[in-house]
C-alpha positions as CSV (number, residue, x, y, z in Angstrom):
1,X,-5.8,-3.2,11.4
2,X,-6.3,-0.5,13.7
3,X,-4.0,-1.9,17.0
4,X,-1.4,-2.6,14.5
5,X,-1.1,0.6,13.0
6,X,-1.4,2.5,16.1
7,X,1.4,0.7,17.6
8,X,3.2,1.1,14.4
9,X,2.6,5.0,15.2
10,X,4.1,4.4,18.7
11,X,6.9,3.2,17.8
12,X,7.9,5.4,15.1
13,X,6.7,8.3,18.2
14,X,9.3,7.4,20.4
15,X,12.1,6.7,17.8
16,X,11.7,9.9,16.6
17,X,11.6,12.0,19.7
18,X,14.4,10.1,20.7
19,X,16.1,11.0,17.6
20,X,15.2,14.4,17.4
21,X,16.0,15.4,21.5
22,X,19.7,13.6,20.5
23,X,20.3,15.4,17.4
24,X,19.4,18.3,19.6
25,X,21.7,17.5,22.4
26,X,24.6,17.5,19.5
27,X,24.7,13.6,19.4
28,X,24.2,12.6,15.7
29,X,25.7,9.5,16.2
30,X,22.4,8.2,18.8
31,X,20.3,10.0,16.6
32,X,21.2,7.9,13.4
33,X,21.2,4.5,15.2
34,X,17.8,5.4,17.6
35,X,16.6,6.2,13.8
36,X,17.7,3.2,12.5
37,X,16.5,0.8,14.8
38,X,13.0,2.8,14.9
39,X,12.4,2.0,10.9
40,X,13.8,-1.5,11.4
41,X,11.3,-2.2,14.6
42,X,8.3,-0.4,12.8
43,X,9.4,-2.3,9.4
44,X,9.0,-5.4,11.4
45,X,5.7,-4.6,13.0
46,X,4.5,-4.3,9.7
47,X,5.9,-7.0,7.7
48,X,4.3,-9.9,10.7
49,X,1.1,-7.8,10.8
50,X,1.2,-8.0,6.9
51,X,2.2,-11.5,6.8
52,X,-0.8,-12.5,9.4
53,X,-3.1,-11.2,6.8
54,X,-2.5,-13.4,4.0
């Protein structure tokens, strides 16, 4: 439970300083998709660690 929620928080780290230093440097455009693809990857995570429970 714990590695998978603390990668979980790694990911959704990065994606958002990612998104947050583009949004900063004026480009919304890689800040949407870096934001994007950060829920999708961290959705992901969670859905195989969530389906390896069951």
């Amino acid at each position: 439970m714990k590695k998978s929620r603390g990668t979980w928080g790694v990911v959704v780290a990065i994606g958002g300083a990612i998104a947050i230093t583009s949004a900063y440097s004026g480009n919304t455009v890689l800040a949407g998709v870096v934001g994007v693809l950060t829920v999708v990857v961290a959705a992901a995570t969670f859905m195989k660690f969530d389906r390896k429970q069951s």
